[in-house]
C-alpha positions in Angstrom: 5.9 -12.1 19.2 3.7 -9.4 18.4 4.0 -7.7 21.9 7.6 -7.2 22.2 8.6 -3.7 21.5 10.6 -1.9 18.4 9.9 0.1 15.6 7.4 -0.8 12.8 7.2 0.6 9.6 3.0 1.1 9.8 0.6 1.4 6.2 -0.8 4.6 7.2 -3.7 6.2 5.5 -5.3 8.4 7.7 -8.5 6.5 8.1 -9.9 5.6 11.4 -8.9 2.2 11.5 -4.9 3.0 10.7 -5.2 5.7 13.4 -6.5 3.6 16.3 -4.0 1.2 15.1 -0.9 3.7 15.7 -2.2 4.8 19.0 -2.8 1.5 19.8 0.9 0.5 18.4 2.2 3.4 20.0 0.8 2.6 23.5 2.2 -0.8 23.7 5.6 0.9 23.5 6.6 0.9 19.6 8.1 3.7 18.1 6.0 4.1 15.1 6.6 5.0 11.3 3.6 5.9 9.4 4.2 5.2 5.7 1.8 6.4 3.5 2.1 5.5 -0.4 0.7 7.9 -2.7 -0.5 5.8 -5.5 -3.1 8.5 -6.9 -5.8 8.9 -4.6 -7.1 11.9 -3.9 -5.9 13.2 -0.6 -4.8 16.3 1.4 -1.5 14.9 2.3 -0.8 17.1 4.8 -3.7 16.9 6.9 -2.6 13.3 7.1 1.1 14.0 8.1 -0.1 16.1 10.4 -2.7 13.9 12.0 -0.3 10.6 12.1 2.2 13.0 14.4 -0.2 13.9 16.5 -2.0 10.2 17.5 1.8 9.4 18.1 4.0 8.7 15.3 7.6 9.4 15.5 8.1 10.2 12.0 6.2 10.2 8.9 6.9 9.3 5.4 5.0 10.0 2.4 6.4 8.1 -0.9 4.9 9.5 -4.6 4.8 6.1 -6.0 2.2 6.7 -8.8 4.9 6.6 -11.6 5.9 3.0 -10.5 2.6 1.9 -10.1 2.0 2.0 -14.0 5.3 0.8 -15.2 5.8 -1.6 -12.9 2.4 -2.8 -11.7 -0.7 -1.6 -13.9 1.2 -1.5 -17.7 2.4 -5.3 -17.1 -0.9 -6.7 -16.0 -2.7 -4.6 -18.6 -0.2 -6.1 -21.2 -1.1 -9.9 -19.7 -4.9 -9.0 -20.2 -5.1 -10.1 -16.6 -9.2 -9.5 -15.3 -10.5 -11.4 -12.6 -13.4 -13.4 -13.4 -13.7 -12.3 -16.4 -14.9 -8.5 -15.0 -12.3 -6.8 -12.5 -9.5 -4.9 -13.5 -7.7 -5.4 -10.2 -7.3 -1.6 -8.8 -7.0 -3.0 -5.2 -4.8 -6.4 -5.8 -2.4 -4.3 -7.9 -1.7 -1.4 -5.7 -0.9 -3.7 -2.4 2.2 -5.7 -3.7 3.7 -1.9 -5.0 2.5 -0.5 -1.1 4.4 -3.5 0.4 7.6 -3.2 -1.4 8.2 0.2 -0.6 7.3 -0.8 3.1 9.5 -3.1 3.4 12.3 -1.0 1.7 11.9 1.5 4.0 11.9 -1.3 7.4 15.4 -1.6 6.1 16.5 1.9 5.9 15.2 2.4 9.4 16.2 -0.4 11.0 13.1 -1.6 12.1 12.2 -5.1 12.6 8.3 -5.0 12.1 5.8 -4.0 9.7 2.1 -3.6 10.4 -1.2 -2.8 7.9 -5.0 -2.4 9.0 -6.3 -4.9 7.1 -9.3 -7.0 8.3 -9.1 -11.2 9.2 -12.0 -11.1 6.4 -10.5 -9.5 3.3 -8.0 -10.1 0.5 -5.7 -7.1 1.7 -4.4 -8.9 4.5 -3.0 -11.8 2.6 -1.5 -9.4 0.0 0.4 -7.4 1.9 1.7 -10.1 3.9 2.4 -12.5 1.3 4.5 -9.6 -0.1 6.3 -8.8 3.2 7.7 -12.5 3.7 8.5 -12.7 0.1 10.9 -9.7 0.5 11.9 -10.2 3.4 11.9 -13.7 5.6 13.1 -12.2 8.4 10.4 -9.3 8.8 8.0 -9.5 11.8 4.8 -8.7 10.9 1.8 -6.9 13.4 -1.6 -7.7 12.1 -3.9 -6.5 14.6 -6.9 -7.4 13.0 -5.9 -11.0 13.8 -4.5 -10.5 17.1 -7.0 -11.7 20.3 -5.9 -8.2 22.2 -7.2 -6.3 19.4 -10.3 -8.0 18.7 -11.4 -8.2 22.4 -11.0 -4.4 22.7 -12.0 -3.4 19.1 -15.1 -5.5 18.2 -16.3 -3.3 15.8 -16.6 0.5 14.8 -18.3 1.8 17.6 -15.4 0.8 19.6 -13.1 2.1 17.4 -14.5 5.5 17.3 -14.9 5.5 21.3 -11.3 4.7 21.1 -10.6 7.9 18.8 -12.9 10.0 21.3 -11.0 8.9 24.9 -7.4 9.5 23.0 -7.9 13.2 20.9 -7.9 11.1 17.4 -9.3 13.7 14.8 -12.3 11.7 13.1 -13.7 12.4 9.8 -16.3 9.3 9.5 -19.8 9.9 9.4 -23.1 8.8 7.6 -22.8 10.6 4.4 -21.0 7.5 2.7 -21.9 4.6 5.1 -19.7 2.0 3.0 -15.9 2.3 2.5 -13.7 3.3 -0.4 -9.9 2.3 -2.3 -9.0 5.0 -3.9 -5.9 4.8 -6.3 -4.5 5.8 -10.0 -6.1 2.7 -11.7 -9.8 2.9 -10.2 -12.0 3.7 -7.2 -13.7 0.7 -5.3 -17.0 0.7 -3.4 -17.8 -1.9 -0.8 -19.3 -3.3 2.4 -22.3 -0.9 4.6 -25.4 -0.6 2.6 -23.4 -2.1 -0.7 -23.4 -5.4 1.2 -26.8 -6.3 0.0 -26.4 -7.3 -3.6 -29.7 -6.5 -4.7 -29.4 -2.8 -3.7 -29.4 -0.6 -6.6 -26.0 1.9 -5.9 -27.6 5.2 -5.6 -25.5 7.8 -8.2 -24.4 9.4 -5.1 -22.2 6.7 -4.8 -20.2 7.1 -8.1 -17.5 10.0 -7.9 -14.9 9.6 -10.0 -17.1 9.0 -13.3 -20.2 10.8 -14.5 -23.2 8.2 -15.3 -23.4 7.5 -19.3 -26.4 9.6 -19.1 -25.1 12.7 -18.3 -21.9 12.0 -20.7 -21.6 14.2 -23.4 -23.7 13.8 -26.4 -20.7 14.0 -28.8 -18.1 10.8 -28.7 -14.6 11.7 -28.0 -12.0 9.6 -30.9 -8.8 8.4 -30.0 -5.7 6.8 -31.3 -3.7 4.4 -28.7 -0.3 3.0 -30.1 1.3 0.1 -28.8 4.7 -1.1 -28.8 5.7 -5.0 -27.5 2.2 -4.2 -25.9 2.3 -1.8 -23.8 1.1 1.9 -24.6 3.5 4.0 -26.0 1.0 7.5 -27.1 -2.3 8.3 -26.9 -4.0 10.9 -29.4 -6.9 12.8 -29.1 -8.0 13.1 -32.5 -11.0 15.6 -31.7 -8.5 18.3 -30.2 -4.8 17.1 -31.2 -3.8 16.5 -27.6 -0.7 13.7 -27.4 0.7 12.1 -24.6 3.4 9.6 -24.4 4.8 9.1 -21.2 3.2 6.7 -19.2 2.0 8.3 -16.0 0.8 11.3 -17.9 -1.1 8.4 -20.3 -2.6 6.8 -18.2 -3.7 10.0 -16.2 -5.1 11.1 -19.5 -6.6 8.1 -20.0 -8.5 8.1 -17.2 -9.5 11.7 -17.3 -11.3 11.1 -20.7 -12.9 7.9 -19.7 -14.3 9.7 -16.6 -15.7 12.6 -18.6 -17.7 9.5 -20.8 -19.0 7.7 -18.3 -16.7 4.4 -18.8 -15.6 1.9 -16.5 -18.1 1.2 -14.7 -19.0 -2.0 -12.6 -21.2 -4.0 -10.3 -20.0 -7.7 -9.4 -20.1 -10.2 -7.0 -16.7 -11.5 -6.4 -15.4 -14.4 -5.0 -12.4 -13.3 -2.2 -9.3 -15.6 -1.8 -10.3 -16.2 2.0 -13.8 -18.1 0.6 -16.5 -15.8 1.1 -17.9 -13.9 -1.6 -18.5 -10.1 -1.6 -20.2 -7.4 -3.6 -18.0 -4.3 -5.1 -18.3 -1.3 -7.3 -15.7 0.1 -9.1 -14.7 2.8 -11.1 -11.9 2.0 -14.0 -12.1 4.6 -16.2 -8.4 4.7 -18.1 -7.7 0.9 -17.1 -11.4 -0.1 -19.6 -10.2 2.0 -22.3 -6.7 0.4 -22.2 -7.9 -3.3 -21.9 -10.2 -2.7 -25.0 -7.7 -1.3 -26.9 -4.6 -4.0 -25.9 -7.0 -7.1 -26.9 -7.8 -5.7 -29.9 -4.3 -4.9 -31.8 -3.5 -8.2 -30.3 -6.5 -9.5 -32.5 -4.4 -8.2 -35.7 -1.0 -8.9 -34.4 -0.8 -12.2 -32.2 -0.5 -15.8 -33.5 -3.8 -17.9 -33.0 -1.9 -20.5 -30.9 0.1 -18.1 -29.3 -3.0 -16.1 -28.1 -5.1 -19.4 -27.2 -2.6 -20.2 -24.6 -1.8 -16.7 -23.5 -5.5 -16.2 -22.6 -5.1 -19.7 -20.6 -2.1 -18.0 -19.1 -4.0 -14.7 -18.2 -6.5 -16.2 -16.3 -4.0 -17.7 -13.9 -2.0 -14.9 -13.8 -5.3 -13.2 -12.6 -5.8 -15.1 -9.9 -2.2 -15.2 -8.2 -2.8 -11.3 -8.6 -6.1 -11.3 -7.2 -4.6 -13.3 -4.4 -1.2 -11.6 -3.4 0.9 -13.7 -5.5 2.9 -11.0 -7.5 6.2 -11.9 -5.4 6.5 -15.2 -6.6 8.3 -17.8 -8.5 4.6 -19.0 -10.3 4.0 -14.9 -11.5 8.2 -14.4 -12.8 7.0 -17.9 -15.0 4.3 -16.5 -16.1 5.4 -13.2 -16.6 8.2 -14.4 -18.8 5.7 -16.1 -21.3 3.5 -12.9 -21.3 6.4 -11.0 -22.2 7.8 -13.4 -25.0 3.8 -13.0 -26.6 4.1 -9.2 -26.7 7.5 -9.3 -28.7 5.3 -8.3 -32.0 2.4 -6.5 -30.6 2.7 -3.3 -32.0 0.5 -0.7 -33.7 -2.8 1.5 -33.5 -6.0 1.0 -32.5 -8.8 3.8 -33.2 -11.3 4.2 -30.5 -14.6 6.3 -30.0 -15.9 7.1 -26.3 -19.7 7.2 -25.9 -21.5 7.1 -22.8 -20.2 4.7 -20.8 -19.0 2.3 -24.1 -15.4 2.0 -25.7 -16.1 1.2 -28.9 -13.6 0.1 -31.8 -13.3 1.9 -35.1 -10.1 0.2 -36.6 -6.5 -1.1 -36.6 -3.4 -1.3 -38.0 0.0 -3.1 -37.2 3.5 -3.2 -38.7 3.3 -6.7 -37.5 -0.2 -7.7 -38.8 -0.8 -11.0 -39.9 -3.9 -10.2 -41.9 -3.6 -10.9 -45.0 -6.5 -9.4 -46.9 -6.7 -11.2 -50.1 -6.4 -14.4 -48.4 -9.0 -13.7 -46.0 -11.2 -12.2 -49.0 -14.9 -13.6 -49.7 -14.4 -11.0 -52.8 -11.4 -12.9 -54.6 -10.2 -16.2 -55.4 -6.3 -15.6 -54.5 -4.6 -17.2 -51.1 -4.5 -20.5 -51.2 -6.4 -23.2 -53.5 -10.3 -23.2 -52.1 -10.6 -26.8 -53.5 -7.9 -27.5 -50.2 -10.5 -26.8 -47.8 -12.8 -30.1 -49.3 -9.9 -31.9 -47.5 -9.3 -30.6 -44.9 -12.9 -30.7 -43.8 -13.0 -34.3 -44.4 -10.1 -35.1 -42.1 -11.6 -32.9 -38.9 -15.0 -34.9 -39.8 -13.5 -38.4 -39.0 -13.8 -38.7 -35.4 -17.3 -36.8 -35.5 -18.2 -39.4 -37.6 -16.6 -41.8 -35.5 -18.6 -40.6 -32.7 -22.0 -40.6 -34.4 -21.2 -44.8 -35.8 -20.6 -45.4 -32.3 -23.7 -43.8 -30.3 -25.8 -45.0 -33.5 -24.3 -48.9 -32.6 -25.3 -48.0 -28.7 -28.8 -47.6 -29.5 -28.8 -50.5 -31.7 -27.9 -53.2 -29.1 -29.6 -51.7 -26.3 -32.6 -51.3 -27.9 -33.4 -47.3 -27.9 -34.9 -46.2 -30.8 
């Protein structure tokens, strides 16, 4: 299937291995679309345009996607508290299902019956973009080279691939100054793979480029306001200089400017990837730290106990279909649903002070708040009758004490003292 001709729509970056890939397309007779999807990384967009034309693409198509990508991708996972493992904010897993809706759109504008990426048979990338492709579309055809025996018996590894760009005129940029490979997008930048491979290896600060190391932050903490409304961010102030935004993109860009300027959001994890191997990555997450500090603490003021127990339950498997390339799915539109329904109240401010490299809390208020101060008081008698409590501490003792007759009769008749 993969060798019959037609156009597909390719996920172009520019790199070397989604240039070989479009020569190689391109050679094997398909008319070839490069797509690129500008979800905030820093590139000369041009260059790129210009380079996919001349390795052989027909057309090229560059989509500014970054305002979707926090309405529709990074704000709703931020609002679920959705972290993987308990550490990663997802930079990678939530940019991919964005990429391959766009893709996919755009098959159908031009008619074309296939789609390709340059994802490896190793990582998580492949499975999300192709979960996402057959999600949206059933019909699609889909050219994933890394997988294909043609490929992988000419291409065994970069060497090949960069003998590949030398015999066909493919401009390449590689070289040893950063021998490991980068994601770069609006919510973070990711590390991974060459030297970073060894887990024990110390990152040197070389390495870091979007945030400056908590050292060399500034000495005085920046303070901020971040209001929320059904949980998502609604305006940021910066109380040190008066600066407000309160549209999302601009928000979150701000968001990550600041954090970047005080050394937040950074981290150093072993991971384990959906295809069963485990893998060590960096990452930078400057604005997305800063916003999941914030969201779990007005939550803290403003969300039911029950409610927030099985949210966090929730989260975590949320998380994973993420992680995994499950956005497109009936399992994340469930879960979604319940995420959205334990927002409905979470509203209000949280005050926050940046400090080399920590996000720390300085207060909160909420028009929903269910703190009740004078109940809660060590100060004051008021709230509720203290004599109560004898109760209802005798009533969650019974089974403890239940437990204890019963392990105090097993000792008896077996003898252990």
């Amino acid at each position: 299937m993969g060798n019959d001709s037609g156009k597909v729509i390719l996920a172009y970056s520019g790199g070397l291995d989604t240039s070989v890939i479009l020569k190689w397309l391109a050679r094997r007779g398909h008319e070839v679309v490069a797509y690129v999807a500008d979800v905030g990384q820093q590139e000369d967009f041009g260059s790129v345009r210009e380079k996919a034309l001349a390795t052989g693409a027909s057309s090229v198509r560059i989509e500014d996607l970054k305002q979707e990508f926090v309405t529709d991708f990074i704000f709703p996972a931020f609002k679920a508290n959705a972290i993987y493992e308990g550490s990663y904010l997802m930079g990678t897993a939530l940019a991919r299902p964005l990429i391959a809706r766009r893709q996919i759109e755009i098959a159908h504008e031009e008619g074309a019956p296939f789609v390709s990426h340059g994802a490896t048979g190793k990582g998580n990338d492949q499975v999300r973009f192709e979960l996402a492709y057959y999600a949206l579309d059933p019909e699609i055809r889909v050219i994933s080279p890394w997988k294909e025996r043609e490929f992988l018996d000419k291409f065994r590894g970069r060497p090949e691939l960069l003998a590949y760009a030398e015999e066909h005129g493919i401009p390449v940029t590689a070289s040893r100054a950063k021998p490991y490979s980068e994601d770069d997008n609006l919510l973070h930048l990711s590390h991974e793979s060459g030297i970073l491979e060894d887990p024990a290896h110390e990152p040197a600060e070389d390495v870091f480029s979007r945030t400056v190391s908590p050292e060399a932050a500034p000495d005085r903490p920046t303070r901020l306001r971040v209001d929320f409304r059904d949980g998502l961010p609604s305006r940021v102030e910066n109380l040190d200089d008066g600066t407000v935004e309160d549209a999302p993109l601009p928000l979150f860009e701000y968001l990550n400017r600041l954090g970047a300027e005080n050394g937040i959001g950074r981290l150093d994890l072993v991971e384990n990837r959906f295809v069963g191997v485990k893998s060590r990555g960096i990452y930078e997450t400057p604005g997305g730290t800063i916003l999941h500090v914030a969201h779990r603490d007005i939550e803290g003021i403003a969300m039911d106990r029950e409610v927030r127990r099985l949210r966090d339950m929730l989260s975590a498997k949320l998380s994973e279909f993420i992680y995994n390339g499950f956005w497109f799915s009936p399992e994340m539109d469930f879960l979604m649903a319940a995420i959205d329904k334990s927002q409905e109240v979470i509203d209000g401010s949280v005050w926050l002070k940046l400090y080399k490299g920590n996000v720390t809390v300085l207060g909160r208020e909420s028009s929903s708040s269910l703190y009740d101060r004078d109940l809660s008081s060590m100060d004051i008698e008021g709230g509720f009758d203290q004599k109560d409590s004898e109760g209802f501490i005798k009533i969650n003792a019974i089974r403890l004490m239940a437990h204890n007759a019963i392990m105090k009769r097993k000792s008896r008749d077996w003898g252990v003292e």
